[in-house]
C-alpha positions in Angstrom: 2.2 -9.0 3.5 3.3 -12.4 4.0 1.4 -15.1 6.2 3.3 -18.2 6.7 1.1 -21.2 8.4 2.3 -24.6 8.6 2.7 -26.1 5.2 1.0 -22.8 3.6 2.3 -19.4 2.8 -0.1 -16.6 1.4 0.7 -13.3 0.0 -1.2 -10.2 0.3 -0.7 -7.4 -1.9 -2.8 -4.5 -0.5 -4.2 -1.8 -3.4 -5.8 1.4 -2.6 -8.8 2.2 -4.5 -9.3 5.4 -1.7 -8.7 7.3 1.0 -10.9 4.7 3.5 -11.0 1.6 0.9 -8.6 -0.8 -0.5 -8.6 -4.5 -2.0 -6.6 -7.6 -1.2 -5.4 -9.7 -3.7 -4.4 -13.1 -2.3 -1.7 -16.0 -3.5 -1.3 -18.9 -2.3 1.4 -21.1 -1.9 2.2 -24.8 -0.8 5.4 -26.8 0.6 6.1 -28.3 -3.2 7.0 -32.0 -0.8 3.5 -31.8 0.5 1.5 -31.7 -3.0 1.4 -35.1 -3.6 -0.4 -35.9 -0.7 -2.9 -33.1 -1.0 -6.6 -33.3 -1.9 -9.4 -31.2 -2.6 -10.6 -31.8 0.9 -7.3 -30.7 2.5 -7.4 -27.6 -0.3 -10.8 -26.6 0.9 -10.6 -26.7 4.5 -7.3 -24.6 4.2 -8.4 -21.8 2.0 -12.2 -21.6 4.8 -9.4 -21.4 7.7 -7.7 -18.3 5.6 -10.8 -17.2 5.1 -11.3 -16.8 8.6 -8.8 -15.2 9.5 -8.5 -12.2 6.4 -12.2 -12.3 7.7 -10.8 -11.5 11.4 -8.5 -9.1 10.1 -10.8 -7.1 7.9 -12.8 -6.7 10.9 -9.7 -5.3 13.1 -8.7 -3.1 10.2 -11.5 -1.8 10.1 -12.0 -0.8 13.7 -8.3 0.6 13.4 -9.4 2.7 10.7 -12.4 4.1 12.8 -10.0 4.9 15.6 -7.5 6.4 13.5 -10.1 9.2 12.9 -11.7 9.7 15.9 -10.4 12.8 17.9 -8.9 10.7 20.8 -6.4 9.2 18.3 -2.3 10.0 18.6 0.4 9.2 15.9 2.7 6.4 16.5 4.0 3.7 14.1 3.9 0.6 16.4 1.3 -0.7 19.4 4.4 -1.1 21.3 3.2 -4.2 23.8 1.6 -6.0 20.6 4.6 -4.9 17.5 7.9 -5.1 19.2 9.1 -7.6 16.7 7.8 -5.8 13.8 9.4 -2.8 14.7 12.8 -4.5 15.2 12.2 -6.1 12.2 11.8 -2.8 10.2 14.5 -1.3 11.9 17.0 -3.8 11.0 15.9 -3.7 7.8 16.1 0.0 7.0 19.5 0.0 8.8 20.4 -2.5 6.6 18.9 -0.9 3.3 20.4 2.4 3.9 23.8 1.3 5.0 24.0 -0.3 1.6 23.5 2.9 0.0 26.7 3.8 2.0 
């Protein structure tokens, strides 16, 4: 995944280690114009707001998960009312990636 906020962009490369589990390895980047004007304060604050939100997202994964395997759960690649661009982003992409194969 990549998360771009403001002046920071993270990356999160997702590993399974099971068929429920996983870990998240984070990087962190920084506008290279901004670093001379950063400080430890600024660093700090940044990587608790992060926190935050992977914390947020751990938690709705996690419910997702849950869902996923309850009974009441149908198939489907996209929440359609919350993913629209995602999907359209995916499907230019693979029209793109197999038209080059063309």
């Amino acid at each position: 995944m990549i998360n771009r906020y403001g002046p920071w962009m993270d990356t999160n490369v997702v590993t399974p280690t099971g068929p429920n589990t996983c870990v998240v390895h984070f990087d962190y980047f920084l506008e290279a114009d901004l670093l001379p004007r950063v400080d430890d304060k600024f660093v700090e604050e940044s990587l608790a707001a992060s926190g935050r939100v992977q914390a947020e997202d751990t938690w709705l994964c996690e419910k997702v998960q849950g869902g996923m395997e309850s009974p009441g759960y149908g198939s489907g690649r996209y929440a359609p009312a919350m993913e629209a661009a995602m999907f359209h982003f995916h499907d230019r992409l693979w029209r793109d990636l197999t038209a080059a194969e063309e």
